[in-house]
C-alpha positions in Angstrom: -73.5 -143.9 124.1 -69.8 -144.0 124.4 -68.1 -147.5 123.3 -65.5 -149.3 125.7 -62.7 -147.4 124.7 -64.1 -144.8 126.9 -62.3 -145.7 129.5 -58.8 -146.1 127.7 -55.7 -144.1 128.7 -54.7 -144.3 124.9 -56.0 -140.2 123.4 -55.5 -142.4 119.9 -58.3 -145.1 121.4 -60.2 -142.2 123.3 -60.7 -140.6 120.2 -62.8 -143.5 118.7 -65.1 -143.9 122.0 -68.2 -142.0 120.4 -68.1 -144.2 117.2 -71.1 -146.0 116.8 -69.0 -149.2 116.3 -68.9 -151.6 119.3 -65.1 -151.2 119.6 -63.1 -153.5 121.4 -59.3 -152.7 122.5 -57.0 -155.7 122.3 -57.3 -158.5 124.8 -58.4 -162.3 125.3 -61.6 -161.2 125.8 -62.2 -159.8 122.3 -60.7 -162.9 120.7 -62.5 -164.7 122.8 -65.8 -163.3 121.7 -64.6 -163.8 118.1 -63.9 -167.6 118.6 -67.1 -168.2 120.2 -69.1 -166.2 117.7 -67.6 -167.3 114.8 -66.6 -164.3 113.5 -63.5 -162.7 111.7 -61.9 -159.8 113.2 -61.7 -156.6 112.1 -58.1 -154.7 113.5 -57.6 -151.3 113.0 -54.2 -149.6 113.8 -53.3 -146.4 114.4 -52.3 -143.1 116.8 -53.2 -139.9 118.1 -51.3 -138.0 115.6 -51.7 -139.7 112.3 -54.0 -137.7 109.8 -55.6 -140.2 108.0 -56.3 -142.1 110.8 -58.1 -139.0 111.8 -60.1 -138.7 108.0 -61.3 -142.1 108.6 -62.5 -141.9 112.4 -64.5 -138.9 111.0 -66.0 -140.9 108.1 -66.2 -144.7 107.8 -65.7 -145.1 111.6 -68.7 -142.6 112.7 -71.2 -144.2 109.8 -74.6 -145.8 111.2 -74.6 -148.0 108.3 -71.2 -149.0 108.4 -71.4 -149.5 112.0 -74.0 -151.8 112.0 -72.4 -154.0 109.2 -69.3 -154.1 111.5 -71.1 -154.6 114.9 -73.0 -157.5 112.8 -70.6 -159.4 111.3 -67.3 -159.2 112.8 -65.4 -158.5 116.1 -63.7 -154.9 115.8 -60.3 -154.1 117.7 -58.6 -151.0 117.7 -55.4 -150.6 118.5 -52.3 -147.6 119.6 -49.6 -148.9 117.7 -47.8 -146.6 120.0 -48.8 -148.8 122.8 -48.5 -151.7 121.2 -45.7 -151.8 118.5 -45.3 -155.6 118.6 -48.6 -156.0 117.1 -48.4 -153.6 114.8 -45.2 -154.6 113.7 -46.5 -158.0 112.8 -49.8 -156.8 111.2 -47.5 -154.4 109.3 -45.1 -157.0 108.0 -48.6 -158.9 106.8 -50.0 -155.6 105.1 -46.8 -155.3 102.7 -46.5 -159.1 102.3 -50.4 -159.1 100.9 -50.6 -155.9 99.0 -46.6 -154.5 98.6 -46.9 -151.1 101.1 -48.2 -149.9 104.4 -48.8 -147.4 106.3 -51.5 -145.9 108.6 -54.5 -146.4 109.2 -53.4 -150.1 108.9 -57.0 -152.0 108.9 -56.8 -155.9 108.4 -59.2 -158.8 108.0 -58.3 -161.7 111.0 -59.4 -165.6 111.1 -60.2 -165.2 114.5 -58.6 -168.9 115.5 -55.2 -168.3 114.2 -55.0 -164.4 114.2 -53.9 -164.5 110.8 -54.7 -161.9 108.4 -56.7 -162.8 105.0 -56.8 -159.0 103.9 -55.5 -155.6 104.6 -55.3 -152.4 103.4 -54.6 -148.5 104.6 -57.1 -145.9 104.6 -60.8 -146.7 103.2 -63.0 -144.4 101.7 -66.8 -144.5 102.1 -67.8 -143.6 98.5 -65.9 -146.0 95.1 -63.1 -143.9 93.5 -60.5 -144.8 91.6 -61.9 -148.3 90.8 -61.9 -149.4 94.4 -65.1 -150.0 96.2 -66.4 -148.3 99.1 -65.4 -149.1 102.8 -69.5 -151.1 103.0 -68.6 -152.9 99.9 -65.3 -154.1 101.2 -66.6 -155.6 104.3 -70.0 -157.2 102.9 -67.5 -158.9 100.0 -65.2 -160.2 102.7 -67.9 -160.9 105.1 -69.4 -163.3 102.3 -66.0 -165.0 101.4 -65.5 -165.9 104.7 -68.8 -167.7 105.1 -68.6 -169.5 101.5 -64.8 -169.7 100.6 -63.0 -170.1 103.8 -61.1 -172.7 102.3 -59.3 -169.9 99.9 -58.7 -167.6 102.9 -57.0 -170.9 104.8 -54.6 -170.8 101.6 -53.9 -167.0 102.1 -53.5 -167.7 105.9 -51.0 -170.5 105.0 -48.7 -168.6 103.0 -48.4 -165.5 105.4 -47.2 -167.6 108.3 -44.8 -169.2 106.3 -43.7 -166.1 105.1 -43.9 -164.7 108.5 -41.5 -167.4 109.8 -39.3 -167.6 106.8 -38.3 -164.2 107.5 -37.4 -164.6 111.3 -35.5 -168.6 110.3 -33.2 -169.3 112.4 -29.7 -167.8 111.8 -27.9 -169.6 114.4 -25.5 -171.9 112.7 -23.7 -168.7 111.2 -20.2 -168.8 113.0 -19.0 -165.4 111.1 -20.1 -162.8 109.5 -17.6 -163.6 106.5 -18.1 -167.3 106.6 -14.1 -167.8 106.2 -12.0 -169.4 108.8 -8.8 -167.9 108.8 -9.1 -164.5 110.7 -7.4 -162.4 108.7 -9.7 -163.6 105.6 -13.1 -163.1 108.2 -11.8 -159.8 109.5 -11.6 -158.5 105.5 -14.8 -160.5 104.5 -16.6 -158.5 107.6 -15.1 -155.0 106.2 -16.8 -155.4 102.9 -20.3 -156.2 104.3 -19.3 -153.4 106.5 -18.3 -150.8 103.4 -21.4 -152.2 101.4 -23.8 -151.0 103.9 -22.2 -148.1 104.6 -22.3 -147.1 101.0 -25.8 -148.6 100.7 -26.6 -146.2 103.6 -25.5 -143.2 101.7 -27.1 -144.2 98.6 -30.4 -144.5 100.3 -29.7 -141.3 102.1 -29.0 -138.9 99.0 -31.6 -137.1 97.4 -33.6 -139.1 95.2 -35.9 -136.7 93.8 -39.2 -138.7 94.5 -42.2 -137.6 96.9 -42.8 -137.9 99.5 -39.3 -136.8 101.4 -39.0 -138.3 104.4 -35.6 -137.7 106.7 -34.3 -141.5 106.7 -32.2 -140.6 110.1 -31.1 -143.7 110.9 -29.8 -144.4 107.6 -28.1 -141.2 107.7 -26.6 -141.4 110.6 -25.4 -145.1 109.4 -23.6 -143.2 105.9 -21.8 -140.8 108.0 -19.4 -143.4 109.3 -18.0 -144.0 105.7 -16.4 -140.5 106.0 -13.2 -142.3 106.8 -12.8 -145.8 104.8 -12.7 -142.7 101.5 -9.0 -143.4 101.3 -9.2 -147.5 101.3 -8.0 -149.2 98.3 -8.5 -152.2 99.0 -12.0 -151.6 100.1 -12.6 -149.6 97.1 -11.8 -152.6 95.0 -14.6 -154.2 96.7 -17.4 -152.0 96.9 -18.5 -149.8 94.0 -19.3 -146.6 96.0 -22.0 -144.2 94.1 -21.8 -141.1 96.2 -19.9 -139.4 99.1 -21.1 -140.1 102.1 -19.9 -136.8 103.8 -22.2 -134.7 100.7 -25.1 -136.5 100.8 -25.6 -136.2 104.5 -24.7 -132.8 104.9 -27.2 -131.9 102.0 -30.2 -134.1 104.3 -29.3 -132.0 107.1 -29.7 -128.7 104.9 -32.7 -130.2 103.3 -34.0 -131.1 106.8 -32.5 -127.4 108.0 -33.9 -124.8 105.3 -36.7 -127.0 104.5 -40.6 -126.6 105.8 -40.5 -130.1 107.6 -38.7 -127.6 109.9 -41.1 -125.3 111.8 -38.6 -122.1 111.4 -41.3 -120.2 113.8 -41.6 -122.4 116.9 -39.3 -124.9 116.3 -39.0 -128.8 116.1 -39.0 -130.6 112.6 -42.2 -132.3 111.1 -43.1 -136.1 110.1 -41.9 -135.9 107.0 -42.9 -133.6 103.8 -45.3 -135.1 101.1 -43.4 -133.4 97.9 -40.0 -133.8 96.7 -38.5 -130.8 97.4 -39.0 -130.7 101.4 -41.4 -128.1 101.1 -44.8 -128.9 102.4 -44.4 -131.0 105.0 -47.0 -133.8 106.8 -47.6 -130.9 109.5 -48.0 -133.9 112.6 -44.4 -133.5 115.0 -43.4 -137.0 116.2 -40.8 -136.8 119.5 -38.7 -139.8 117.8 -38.2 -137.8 114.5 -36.7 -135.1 116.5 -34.6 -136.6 119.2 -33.0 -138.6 116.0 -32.5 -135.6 113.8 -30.7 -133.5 117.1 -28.7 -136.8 116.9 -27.7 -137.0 113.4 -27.0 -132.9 113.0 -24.6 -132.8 116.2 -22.8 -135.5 115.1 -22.5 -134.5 111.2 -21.4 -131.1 113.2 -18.4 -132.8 115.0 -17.8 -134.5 111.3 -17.3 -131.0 110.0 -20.6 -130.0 108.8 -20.7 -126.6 110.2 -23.7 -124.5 108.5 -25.4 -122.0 111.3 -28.6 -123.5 109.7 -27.6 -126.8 111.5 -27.2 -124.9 115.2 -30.1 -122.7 115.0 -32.0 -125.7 114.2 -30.8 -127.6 117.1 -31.4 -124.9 119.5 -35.0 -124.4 118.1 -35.7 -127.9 118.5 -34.7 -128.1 122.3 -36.6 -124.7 122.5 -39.6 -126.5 121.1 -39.2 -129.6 123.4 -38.7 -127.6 126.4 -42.0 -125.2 125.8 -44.1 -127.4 124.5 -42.9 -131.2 124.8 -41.8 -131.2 128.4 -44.2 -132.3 131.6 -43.5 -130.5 134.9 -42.2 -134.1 136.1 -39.4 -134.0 133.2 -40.3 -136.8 130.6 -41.4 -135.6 127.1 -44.8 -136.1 125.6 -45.0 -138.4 122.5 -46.7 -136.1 119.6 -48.0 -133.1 117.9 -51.3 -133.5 115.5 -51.3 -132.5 112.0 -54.4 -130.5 112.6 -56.0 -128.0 114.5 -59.2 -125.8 114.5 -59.2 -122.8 113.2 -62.1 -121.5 115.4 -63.7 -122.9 117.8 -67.0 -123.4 116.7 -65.9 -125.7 113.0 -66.7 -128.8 113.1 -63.6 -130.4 111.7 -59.7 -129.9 112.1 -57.3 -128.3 109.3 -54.3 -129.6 108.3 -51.1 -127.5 109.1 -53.1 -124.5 109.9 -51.4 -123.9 113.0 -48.0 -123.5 111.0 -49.0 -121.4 107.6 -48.8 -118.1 106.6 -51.3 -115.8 104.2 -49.5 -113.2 102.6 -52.0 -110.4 103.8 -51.2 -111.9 107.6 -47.6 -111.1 107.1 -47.8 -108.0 105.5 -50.1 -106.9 108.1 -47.8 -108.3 111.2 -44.2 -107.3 110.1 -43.5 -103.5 108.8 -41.6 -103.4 105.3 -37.8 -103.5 106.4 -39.0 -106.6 108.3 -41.3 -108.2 105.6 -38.6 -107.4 102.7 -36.1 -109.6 104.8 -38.1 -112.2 105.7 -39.0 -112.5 101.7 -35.5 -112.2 101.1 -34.6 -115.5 102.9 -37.7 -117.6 102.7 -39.9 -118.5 100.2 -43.0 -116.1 100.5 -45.3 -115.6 97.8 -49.1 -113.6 97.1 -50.4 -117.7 95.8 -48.5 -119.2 98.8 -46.6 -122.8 98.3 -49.9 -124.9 100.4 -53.5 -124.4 100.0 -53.2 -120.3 99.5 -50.8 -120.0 102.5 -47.3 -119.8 102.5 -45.0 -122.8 104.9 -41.7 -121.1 105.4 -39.0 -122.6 103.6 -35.6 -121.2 103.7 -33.0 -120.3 100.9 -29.8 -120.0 102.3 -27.6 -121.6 105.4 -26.1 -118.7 106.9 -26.7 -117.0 110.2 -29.7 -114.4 109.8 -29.9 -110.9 110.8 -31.8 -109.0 113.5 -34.4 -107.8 111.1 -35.6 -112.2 110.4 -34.9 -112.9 114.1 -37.3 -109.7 115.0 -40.0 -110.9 112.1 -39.9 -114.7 113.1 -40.5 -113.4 116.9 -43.2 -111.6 115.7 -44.8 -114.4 114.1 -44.0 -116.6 117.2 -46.5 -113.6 118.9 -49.0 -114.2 116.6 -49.3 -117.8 116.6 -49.0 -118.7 120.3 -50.3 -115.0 121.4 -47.3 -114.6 124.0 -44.0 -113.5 123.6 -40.9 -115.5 123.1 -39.4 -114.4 125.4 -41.4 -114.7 127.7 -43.0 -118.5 126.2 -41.0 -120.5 128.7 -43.8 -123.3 128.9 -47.0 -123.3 126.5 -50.0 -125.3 127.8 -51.0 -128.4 126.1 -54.2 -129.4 124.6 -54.7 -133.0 125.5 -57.7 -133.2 123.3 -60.3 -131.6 121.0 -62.3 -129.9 124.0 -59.4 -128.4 125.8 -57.9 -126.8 122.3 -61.4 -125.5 121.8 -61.9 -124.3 125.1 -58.6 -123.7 126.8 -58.3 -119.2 126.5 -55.8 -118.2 124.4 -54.8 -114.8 122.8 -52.8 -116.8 119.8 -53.9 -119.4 117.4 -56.0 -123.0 119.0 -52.7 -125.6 118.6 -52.9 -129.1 117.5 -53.8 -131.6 120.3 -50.5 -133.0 121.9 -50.4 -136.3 123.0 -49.3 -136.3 126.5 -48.5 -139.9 127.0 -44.8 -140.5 127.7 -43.2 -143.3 125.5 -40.2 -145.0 126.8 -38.0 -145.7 123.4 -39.1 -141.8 122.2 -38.1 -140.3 125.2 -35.0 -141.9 124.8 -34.0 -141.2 121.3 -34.7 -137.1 122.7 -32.4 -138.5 125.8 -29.8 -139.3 123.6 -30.0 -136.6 120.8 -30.0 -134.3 124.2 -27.3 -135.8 125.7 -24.8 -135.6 122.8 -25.9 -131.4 121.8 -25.0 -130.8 125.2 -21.6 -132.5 125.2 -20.4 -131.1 121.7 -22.2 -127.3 122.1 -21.3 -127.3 125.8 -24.9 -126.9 126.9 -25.9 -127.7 130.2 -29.5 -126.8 129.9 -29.8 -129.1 126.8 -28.5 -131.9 129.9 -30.7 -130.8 132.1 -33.6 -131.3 130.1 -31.7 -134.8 129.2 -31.8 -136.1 132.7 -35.0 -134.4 133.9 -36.3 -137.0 131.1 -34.2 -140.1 132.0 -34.9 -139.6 136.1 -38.4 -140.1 135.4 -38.0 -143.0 134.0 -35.7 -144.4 136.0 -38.3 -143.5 139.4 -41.3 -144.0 138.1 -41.7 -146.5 134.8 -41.4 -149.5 136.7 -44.0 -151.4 137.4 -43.7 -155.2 139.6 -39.8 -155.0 138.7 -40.1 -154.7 135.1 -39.4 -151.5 132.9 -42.9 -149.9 131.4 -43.3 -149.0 128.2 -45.5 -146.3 128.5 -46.8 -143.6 131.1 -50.2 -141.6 131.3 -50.5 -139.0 133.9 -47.1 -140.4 135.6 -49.5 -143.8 135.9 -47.0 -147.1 134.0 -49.0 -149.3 131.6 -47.6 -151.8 129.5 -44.3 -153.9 129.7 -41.4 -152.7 128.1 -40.7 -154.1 124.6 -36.8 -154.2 123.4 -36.8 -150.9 121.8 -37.6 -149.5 125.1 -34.7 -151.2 127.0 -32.4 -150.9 123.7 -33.0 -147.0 123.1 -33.0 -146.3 126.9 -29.7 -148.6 127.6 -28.0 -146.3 124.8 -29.7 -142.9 126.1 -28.2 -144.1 129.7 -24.8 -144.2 128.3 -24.4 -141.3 126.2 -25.7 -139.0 129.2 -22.7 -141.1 131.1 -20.3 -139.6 128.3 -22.1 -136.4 128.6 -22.1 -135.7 132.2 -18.2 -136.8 132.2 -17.3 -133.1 130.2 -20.4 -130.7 131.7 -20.7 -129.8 135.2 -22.5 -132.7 136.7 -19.3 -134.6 136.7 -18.0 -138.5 137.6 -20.0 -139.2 140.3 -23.5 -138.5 138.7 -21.9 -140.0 135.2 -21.4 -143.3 137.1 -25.1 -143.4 138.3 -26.5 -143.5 134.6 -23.7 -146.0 133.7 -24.5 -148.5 136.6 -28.6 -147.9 135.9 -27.5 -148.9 132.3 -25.6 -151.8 133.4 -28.8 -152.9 135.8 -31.1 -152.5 132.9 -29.1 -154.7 130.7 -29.1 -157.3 132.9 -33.0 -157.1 132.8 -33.2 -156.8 129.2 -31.1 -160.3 128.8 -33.1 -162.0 131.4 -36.7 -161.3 129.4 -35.9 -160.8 126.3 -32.6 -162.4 125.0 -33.2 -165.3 122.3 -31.0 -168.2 123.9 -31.1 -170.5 120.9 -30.2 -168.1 118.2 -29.2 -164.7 119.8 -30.1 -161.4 119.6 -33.5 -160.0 121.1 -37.3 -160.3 121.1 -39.2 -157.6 120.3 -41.2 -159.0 123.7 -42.2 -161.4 126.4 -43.6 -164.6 124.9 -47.4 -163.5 124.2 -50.5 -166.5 123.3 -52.0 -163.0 121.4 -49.3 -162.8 119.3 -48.8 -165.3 115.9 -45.0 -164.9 115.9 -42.1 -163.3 118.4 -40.2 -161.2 116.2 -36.5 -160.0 116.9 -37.0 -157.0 115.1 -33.6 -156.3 113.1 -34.7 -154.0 109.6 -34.9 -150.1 110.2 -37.5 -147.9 109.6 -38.4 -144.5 111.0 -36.8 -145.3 114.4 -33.7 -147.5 114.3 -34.0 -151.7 114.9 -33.9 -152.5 118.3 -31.4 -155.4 118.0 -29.1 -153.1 116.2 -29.2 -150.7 118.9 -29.0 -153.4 121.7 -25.9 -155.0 119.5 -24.0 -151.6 120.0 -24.8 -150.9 124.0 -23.0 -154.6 124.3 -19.9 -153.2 123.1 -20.0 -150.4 124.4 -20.8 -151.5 127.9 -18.5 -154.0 127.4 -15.6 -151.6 126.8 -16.4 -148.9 129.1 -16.7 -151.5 132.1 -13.7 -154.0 131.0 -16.4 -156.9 130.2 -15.2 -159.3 128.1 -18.2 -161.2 128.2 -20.2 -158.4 126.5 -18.3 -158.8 123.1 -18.6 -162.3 123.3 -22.5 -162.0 123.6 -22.5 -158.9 120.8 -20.7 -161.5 118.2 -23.6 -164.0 119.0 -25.8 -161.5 118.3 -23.8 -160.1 114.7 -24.0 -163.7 114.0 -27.4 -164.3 114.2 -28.1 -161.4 112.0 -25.3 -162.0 109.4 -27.4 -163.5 106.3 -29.7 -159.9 106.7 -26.6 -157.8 106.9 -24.6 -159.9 103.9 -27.9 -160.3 101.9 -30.4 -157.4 102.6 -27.8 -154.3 103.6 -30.4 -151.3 102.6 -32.9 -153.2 105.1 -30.5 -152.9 108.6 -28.3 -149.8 108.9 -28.5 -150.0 112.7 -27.2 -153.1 112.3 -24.1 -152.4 110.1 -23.5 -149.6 112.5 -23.0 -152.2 114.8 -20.9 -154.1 113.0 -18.7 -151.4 112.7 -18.6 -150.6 116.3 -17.9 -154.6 116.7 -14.2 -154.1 114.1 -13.6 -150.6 115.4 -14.4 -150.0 118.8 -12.1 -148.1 121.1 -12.5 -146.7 124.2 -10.2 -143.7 125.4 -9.2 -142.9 129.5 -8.4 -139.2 129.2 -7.2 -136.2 131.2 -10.9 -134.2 132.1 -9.8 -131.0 131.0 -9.0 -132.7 127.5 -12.5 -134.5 127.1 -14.2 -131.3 125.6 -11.1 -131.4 122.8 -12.1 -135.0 122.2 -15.9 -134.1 121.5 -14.8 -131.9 118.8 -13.7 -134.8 116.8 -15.8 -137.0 115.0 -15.1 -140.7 116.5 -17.8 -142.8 115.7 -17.0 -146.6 117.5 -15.7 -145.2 120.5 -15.9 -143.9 124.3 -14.5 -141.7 126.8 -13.7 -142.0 130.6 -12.4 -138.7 131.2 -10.5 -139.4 134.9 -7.9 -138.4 137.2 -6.2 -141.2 137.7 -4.2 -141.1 135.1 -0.3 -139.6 135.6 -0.2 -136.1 135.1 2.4 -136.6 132.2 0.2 -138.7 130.3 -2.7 -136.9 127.7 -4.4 -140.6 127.6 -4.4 -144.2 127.3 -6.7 -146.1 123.7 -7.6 -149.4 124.8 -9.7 -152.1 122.4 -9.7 -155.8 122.0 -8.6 -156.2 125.8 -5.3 -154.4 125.0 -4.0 -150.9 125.9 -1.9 -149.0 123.6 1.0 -147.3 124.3 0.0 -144.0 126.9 0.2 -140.8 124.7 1.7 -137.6 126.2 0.0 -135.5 124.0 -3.2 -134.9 122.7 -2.6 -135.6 119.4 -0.9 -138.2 119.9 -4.1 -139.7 121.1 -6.6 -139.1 118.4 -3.9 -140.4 116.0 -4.0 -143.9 117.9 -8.3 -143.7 117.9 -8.1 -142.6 113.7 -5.7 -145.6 113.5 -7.6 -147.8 115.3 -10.9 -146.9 113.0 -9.3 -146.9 109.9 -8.3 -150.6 110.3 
């Protein structure tokens, strides 16, 4: 009999309905229950996607034995960190304070009173190994310290609130970032935090050597802004730089580009890749990963990084999110499984089968001209490089001939069973029965989760909305604002944003990444629509809506006493409100939100906006002086706070502008300006002198970020 997660619009919840465990999803009434009862909670995190997550659902969670020990003896919650981030945020934070790493499956031990943890770990396995015990002999131990040494778990509960609370103190006494008073000292005290983190950015971005590889996007797109402080002396004298920032993010993006974390068949990069040589990758496709990574490759393109392995990757993502990512109402579907089934009568998913190649498949689909190129530029061997089969991994950067386009269209066939051509939308599965049952001439795909995720969908917004500007793309802005009009018309809910949508149905309040990531996405598609066809008018309807929705995000979410944001409204379920500031996957929401203040601020003449963005620098300052590797969005935003310009332009010079890297500005491209004059570079509430000629003007931008 199906569990009450049954009814649950989360796939990631859905999946667990048939467990034998008497699941809970989070709510009062679960705590409740616990209270009364008198009995710990067991939380488990995780999403649709996640592989392990899916190991342990098939094991531990779907034991009788197990089951019954839970159903017994504690309260179990499950939870879609997708849906809920804040909580798994926290829970997270209290996983690598207790045991020094996390990940998912993230399952943790609660005191049901206070909500604090007393235990954690990731993934359990039902059997000993490895000198651990078995998931039954993990909950019978804790089961019995909680009935005869509560007083020891009171201890552990102790300490990880104060840690908890130590690491959110209150920052608002900081008046600077360089704690020095004369502004000429501050301004220079700011730059070398500023060149530290850059530099720490790069550091963390370069190849390293270790597995597993994972892409680190907002770190690199943090690095690429040190291109231009190379040249300063003075700088130099106070930073110890270890490696160029220009070389180590140009060899992510070909590491990222030629790699097998990029899907060279359909398109769209992977999670991550669990070797060190970005080989075999962790075969689930996350939307964030790739709106970030179409992000970071156009704008290392407009720094100079030119490879045709970078373009052809960027058009194969967009072709991916458009065939497969992309509902008929526009927004784009949160996530691709690691596994599918290889028949439809196995039991059990495999991972990455979907995506890999046997040596006797190829040489059986491609003739020998076709088979002898494809081996020439991707690694294809008779032992394969996963499990037998062979994940394509590229060897070169350059553009590739007829003969590898006609073989990779070939494979495409064989995989998805339709043409490319021709593959203008491929059919979800929304869950195990449909990719089972659902006809198909090609191979059964993964599940995709179809939910539609505010902050993801606007990461893909806003890596969208910049290819199109710099490639001169309009369909890559179409699909850009196909995206953002949903949202806009439909994920609001009793006058608030919504975090998440199933079916087109709004669940959930908006957290700050939502309005942070969607504020941003709002305004680069004002930049974009300023130099494609759309034009002013529909450019100034995305910058008012961002306008509107920054006014919304300061009246819910915006920490009075010490500045900056919450992570979201103020919860009784929740131990702590976090302002969430250190990066990880996705970039920190408070980062983000730091930079739209500034930018908003410049673009609309607000004065105001700076004002709150230095409250909001400030009340991060000890993180970004202390802890740079842990807040790249952050430092990014610093440098926007120095550097910022924002340029009026001629229109038919904003395309010539695009080709420039100019991180820490904006455009108005307008027609108001004299005929005569190329443009006017305005920052700190000053205009400079108006420029006749163009480069005249990007000498006054590179002057103004080179301060």
């Amino acid at each position: 009999m199906p569990n009450r997660l049954a009814q649950s619009a989360s796939l990631y919840l859905r999946k667990h309905a048939d467990n034998p465990i008497d699941w809970w999803p989070w709510c009062e009434a679960a705590i409740a229950t616990a209270r009364r009862e008198n009995k710990p909670i067991f939380l488990s995190i995780g999403y649709s996607s996640c592989h392990w997550c899916t190991v342990m659902e098939g094991e531990a969670f779907s034991d009788g034995a197990i089951a019954a020990f839970l159903n017994d003896n504690f309260v179990p919650i499950k939870v879609d960190r997708e849906e809920r981030p804040d909580i798994d945020s926290i829970y997270m934070q209290t996983l690598q304070l207790m045991i020094g790493q996390g990940g998912w499956p993230l399952n943790t031990f609660l005191l049901p009173d206070s909500l604090v943890p007393f235990y954690g770990g990731t993934y359990f396995g039902m059997t000993p190994m490895y000198g651990r015990p078995g998931f039954l002999q993990v909950l019978a131990r804790l089961r019995e310290m909680y009935d005869t040494e509560i007083e020891k778990l009171r201890s552990v509960e102790a300490d990880l609130k104060t840690a908890l609370l130590r690491g959110d103190e209150d920052a608002s006494s900081v008046q600077s970032l360089g704690d020095a008073v004369d502004p000429t000292d501050r301004r220079m005290a700011d730059r070398v935090i500023l060149a530290r983190g850059l530099a720490i950015a790069a550091k963390i971005t370069a190849p390293h050597g270790r597995a597993p590889s994972f892409p680190s996007l907002p770190y690199a797109l943090t690095a690429l802004r040190g291109l231009r402080f190379e040249a300063d002396r003075e700088l130099d004298r106070a930073v110890e730089r270890e490696v160029d920032p220009y070389r180590v993010c140009n060899q992510r993006a070909i590491d990222l580009c030629r790699g097998g974390i990029y899907d060279h068949v359909g398109g769209g990069f992977h999670r991550y890749t669990v070797d060190a040589t970005w080989t075999v990758p962790h075969f689930e496709k996350m939307l964030y990963d790739n709106g970030l990574a179409l992000e970071f490759l156009t704008e290392l393109w407009r720094a100079g990084g030119r490879e045709p392995v970078f373009e052809t990757a960027i058009a194969g993502t967009v072709e991916w999110l458009q065939r497969e990512m992309t509902d008929p109402a526009g927004f784009f579907y949160a996530s691709q499984d690691a596994d599918n089934f290889t028949t439809p009568i196995v039991a059990e998913p495999d991972e990455g089968a979907f995506y890999v190649w046997s040596w006797d498949e190829l040489t059986a689909a491609l003739t020998p001209t076709e088979f002898a190129g494809l081996q020439q530029r991707f690694s294809i061997t008779p032992d394969g490089n996963f499990e037998g089969q062979n994940v394509l991994q590229r060897h070169d950067t350059g553009h590739l001939s007829a003969v590898v386009r006609t073989a990779l269209d070939k494979l495409f066939a064989l995989r998805y069973g339709l043409d490319r051509q021709a593959c203008d939308r491929y059919e979800p599965a929304r869950n195990n029965h449909e990719a089972k049952t659902q006809p198909r001439s090609g191979r059964i795909p993964p599940v995709t989760d179809t939910k539609a995720i505010v902050s993801w969908n606007a990461l893909t917004i806003s890596g969208l909305a910049k290819a199109a500007a710099v490639f001169h793309r309009e369909s890559y802005l179409d699909l850009a604002r196909g995206a953002a009009d949903f949202i806009l018309q439909h994920q609001r809910l009793g006058g608030r944003l919504q975090r998440v949508s199933y079916d087109g149905k709004s669940a959930t309040i908006a957290q700050a990444e939502d309005y942070a990531y969607l504020i941003k996405a709002l305004i680069d598609l004002h930049q974009a629509c300023q130099t494609l066809a759309p034009g002013e008018a529909i450019a100034q309807t995305y910058l008012d809506a961002a306008t509107a929705l920054q006014t919304e995000f300061d009246t819910y979410l915006w920490d009075h006493d010490r500045g900056g944001y919450y992570n979201t409204d103020d919860r009784a379920d929740l131990i702590i409100r976090e302002r969430s500031s250190q990066d990880n996957a996705t970039p920190a929401p408070n980062g983000i939100a730091i930079a739209n203040l500034i930018r908003l601020g410049a673009i609309t003449d607000d004065s105001d906006r700076f004002a709150q963005a230095d409250r909001a620098l400030a009340a991060f300052a000890s993180l970004m002086r202390d802890t740079p590797q842990a807040c790249p969005s952050l430092i990014a935003a610093l440098d926007d706070r120095l550097h910022y310009a924002h340029l009026r332009i001629q229109p038919h010079w904003a395309k010539a502008y695009l080709d420039r890297y100019f991180p820490s500005t904006s455009v108005t491209a307008t027609f108001d300006l004299p005929t005569d004059i190329a443009g006017i570079v305005c920052y700190d509430l000053t205009c400079q002198e108006p420029s006749h000629r163009l480069d005249q003007v990007f000498e006054q931008i590179q002057a103004r970020l080179d301060r």
